[in-house]
C-alpha angles and dihedrals in degrees: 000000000000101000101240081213089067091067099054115100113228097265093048092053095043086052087058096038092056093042092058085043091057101050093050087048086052090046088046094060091044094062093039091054087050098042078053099051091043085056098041097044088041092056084212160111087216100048093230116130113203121231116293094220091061114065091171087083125067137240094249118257098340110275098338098250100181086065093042094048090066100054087057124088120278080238091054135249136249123218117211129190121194124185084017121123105270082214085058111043125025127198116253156136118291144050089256118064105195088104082218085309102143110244089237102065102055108011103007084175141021140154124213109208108183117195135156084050110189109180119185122194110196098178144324090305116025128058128157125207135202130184144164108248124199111180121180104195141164119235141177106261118174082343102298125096111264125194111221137164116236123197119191154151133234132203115175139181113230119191127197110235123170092343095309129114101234132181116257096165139013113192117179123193105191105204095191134348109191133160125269087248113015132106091297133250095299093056098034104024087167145026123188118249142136146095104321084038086082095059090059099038101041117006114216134218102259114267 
């Protein structure tokens, strides 16, 4: 049997060949950006999330950053909030924002849904990524655990290093952040929670 493969001139086969490329670069990215919302949303090394309705227990070790770690460019990753309170979420280095701050005492549990995904690969190395992001979470307010309701949207950086999709920039916009059963998103469009928040809320023993 004669390979199709065997009539195509060598354009026309690069042209397929980099538009396969190109869709299991998309559905790798896919996968990376959920394997980084399950460990962040799971808070540990294991990937098991306690139960939500049992703060006693923690969130495992913070936001696992081990695991994270390897899911970031060998050449590092910056993680950017914007609309967020400055007091609550610093800009810094990394693809995990508690600054050593223990989940528990500011967010002991949280849940990234992405929708609306719109992934861009603009050659071997380079792609760019944009979702919707609705995340129902659970954080320390006044010192007490507050159910709230966070929309957001997320635009991040991706590099391709050794044949793997990495991180090179998170960049979160949170469109509203209001409590489970407050006055809604109209009357109350922030709260205030993070990790300084923590410092404020619930002081800790120094580690």
């Amino acid at each position: 049997m004669k390979d199709p493969a065997a009539s195509l001139r060598q354009p026309e086969l690069d042209q397929i060949l980099a538009r396969v490329d190109r869709l299991e670069s998309e559905s790798e990215i896919r996968r990376l950006m959920a394997s980084y919302q399950r460990v962040n949303d799971a808070g540990s090394a294991s990937g098991v999330m306690p139960a939500w309705g049992d703060l006693d227990v923690p969130a495992g070790d913070g936001t696992a950053r081990e695991q994270l770690d390897t899911l970031r460019s060998e050449h590092g990753c910056t993680w950017t909030g914007v609309g967020l309170s400055p007091e609550g979420w610093p800009h810094h280095d990394g693809v995990a924002v508690d600054q050593g701050v223990p989940r528990p005492d500011y967010m002991p549990r949280m849940m990234h849904f992405l929708t609306n995904e719109r992934i861009e690969v603009h050659d071997d190395h380079t792609a760019t990524g944009s979702w919707y992001c609705w995340e129902p979470a659970v954080v320390q307010i006044d010192g007490a655990p507050t159910p709230i309701l966070i929309v957001g949207r997320a635009d991040q950086r991706f590099v391709r290093e050794h044949g793997r999709w990495l991180l090179a920039h998170v960049d979160f916009e949170e469109v509203f952040s209001t409590t489970f059963n407050g006055p809604g998103w109209v009357a109350q469009p922030h709260v205030a929670y993070g990790p300084a928040q923590a410092d404020v809320d619930r002081p800790r023993e120094t580690r």
